[in-house]
N, C-alpha and C positions, 0 to 999 in steps of 0.2 A: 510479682506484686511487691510493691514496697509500699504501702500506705493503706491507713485503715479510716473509716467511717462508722463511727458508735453512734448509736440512734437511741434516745432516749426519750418515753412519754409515760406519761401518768397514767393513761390508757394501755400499757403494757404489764400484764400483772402473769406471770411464769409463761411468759413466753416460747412455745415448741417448735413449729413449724413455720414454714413461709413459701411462700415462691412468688416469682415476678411476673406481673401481668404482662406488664412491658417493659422495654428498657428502663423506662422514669418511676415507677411504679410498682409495690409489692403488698402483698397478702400478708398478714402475722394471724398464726392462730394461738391464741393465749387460752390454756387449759381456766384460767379463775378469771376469765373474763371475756366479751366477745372480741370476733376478727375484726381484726383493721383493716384498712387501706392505705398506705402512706406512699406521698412523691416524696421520692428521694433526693435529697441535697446534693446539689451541684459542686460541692466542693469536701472535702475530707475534714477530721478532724470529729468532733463530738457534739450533735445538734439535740436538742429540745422540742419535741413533734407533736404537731396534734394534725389525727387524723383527716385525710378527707372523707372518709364515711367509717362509721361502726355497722356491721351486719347484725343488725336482731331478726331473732326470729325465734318465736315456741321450738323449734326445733333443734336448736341450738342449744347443745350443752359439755361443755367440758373439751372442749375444740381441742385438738392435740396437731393435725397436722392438715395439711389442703395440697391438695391440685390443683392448676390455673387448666381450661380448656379454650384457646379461641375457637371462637365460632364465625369471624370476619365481622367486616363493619362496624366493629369496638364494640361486639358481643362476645361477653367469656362466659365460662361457667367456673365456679368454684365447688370442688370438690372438699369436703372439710370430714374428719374422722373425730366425732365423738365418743371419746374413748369409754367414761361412764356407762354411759346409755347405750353402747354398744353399737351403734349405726351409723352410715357415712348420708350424709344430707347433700344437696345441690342447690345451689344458688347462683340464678341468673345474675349476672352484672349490665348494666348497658350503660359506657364510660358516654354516650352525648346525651345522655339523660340524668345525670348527677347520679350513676351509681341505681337506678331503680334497680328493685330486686323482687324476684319470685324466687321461694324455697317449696321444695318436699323432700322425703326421705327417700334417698334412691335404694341404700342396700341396707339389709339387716339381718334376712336371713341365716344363722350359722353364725355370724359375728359375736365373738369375746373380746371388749377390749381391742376394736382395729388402731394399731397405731402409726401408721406410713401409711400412704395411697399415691399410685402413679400412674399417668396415662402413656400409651404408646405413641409415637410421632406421629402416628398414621391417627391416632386416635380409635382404633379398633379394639385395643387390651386394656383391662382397669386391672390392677393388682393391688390387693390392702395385706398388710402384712396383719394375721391376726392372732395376736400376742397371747392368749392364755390358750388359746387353741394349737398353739403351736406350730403354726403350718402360715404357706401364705396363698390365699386365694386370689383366684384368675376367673373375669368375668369378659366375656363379649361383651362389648361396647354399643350395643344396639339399641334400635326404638321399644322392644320388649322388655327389656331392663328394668325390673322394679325392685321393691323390699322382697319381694317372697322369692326373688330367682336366686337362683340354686349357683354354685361357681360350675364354670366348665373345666376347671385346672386348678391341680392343688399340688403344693412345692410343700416337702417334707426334708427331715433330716435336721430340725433346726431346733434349739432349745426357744428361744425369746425372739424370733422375727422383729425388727424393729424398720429402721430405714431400706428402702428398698427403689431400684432403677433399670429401667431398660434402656438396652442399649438404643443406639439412635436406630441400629435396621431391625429391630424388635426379635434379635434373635436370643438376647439374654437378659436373663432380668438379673443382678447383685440384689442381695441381701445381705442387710447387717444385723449381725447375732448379739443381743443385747446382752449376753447370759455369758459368750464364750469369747475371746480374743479373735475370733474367726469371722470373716466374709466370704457366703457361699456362692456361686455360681451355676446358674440353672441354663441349658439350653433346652427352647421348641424343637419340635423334630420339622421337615418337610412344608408342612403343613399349618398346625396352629400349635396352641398350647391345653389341649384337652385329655383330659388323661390326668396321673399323678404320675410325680416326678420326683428324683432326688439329685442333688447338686451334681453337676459334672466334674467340679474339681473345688476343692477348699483352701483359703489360704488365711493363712494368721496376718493380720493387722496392727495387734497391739503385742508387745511382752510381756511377759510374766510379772515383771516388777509395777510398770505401769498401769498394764490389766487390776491389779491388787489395791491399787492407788483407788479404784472407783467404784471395787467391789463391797458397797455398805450392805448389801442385801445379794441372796441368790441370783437374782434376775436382772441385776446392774455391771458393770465393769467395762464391758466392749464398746466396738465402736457402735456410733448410732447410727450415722448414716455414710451413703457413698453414693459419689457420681461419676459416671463412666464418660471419657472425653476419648473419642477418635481421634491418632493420628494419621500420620500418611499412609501409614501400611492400609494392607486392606482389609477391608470393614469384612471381610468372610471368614478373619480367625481372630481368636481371640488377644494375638502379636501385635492387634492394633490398637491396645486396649491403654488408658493410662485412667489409675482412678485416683482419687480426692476422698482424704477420709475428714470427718468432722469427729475426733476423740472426745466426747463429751463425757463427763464424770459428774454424780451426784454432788450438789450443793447445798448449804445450807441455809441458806438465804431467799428473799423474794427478788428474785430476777426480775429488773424493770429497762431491761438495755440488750439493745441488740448490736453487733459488730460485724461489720462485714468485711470479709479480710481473707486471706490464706491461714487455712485452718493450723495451727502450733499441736506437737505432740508434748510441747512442756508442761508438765503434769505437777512441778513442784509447790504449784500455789495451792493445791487441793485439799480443801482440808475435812479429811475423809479418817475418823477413829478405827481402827483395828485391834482387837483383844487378841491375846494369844494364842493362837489355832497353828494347825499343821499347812503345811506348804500346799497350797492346789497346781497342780500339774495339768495343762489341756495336751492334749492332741488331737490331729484332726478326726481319728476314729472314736474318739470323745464328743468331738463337740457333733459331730455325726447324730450320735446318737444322744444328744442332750446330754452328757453326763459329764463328771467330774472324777476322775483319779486324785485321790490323795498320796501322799507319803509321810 
């Protein structure tokens, strides 16, 4: 990548999440404000947007992150995680109807604060990463799917679950640990993902110095999110794996711009206070188990 595209609208108020309908087209969930819908400029550089639709709906509040689902025929559905109010809502799109929508609340059950949601390729797995609960929840993807169902699959070992993906053959989901410099990795067995699980293997993403850089609070520093890209090798081990971190660090500011680009680990612009405390130390039998070694 050598070029970036900043998106900027007045309709963008602490902008979290996003994903793309289509190539021309994307989803923003702004936590102090509703989703958008924005076509994307045909050219780079720094553009001024207004929306092609805003999603209202009673149900809606406090948007942190979405899922695109198609459904064929320029029907999607939008997955959105209302962090607040604790529950992930659905919303019909139909792109040759200008965007009409039908909303209900699909999940809520158990939910603290869900703040990442992802679907499987196949569209069979929903995973929400649920943030004060610590863990990240795995539902079947079915017609029985409501608020009140229960997960089939819960992914432990993690302090602050934040961004989270499966891979393309649904055999791993990445998690990113908002709390710890680490991204966990989970493998299904045979079969599905039913059961409780703990990471198959952990690897540190960020450094000590940088990780420190973003840590304003216990539950901030790490990476936020990650997406897993297969190369050639084969998609049955994990040799094929190459992932993408987006290093995000607390701000102080209202965030009204989005950039799309190859994510930077340059952390020097952050300007993030620190008082004088002792060294935090992770490891991965740390971030394992939520915790923190000092020295």
């Amino acid at each position: 990548m050598t070029d970036a595209t900043e998106i900027s609208s007045k309709y963008l108020n602490y902008p979290h999440g996003l994903d793309f309908i289509d190539e021309g087209k994307i989803i923003v969930a702004n936590r102090e404000a509703n989703p958008c819908i924005f076509e994307l400029p045909s050219t780079t550089g720094s553009h001024e947007l207004v929306p092609l639709a805003v999603l209202r709906s009673k149900e809606i509040a406090t948007p942190g992150s979405v899922a695109i689902v198609g459904n064929g025929h320029g029907v999607y559905e939008a997955l959105i995680c209302n962090n607040s109010v604790h529950r992930v809502t659905r919303h019909r799109l139909d792109l040759g109807s200008r965007f009409s929508m039908s909303s209900d609340v699909l999940l809520k059950k158990w939910l603290d604060v869900p703040d990442s949601i992802c679907v499987s390729k196949e569209k069979q797995w929903i995973a929400v990463s649920n943030h004060n609960g610590h863990a990240v929840l795995v539902y079947k993807n079915n017609t029985s799917l409501n608020e009140f169902s229960d997960p089939v699959g819960i992914l432990r070992g993690i302090c602050c679950p934040h961004g989270l993906r499966l891979t393309s053959d649904g055999r791993f989901i990445l998690v990113a640990d908002a709390a710890t410099p680490y991204v966990n990795i989970y493998q299904k067995d045979d079969l599905d993902w039913e059961g409780v699980r703990y990471p198959l293997l952990s690897f540190r993403a960020i450094n000590d110095e940088d990780f420190l850089r973003g840590r304003d609070n216990p539950e901030e520093g790490g990476a936020k999110t990650s997406h897993p890209l297969w190369r050639h090798s084969s998609p049955a081990t994990l040799h094929g794996l190459t992932w993408i971190f987006c290093l995000a660090f607390s701000l102080r500011h209202r965030a009204r711009r989005l950039r799309l680009r190859r994510p930077s680990t340059n952390t020097r612009s952050c300007r993030v206070t620190r008082t004088n405390r002792r060294r935090q130390v992770f490891t991965k039998q740390s971030a394992r188990r939520g915790c923190t070694a000092l020295e």
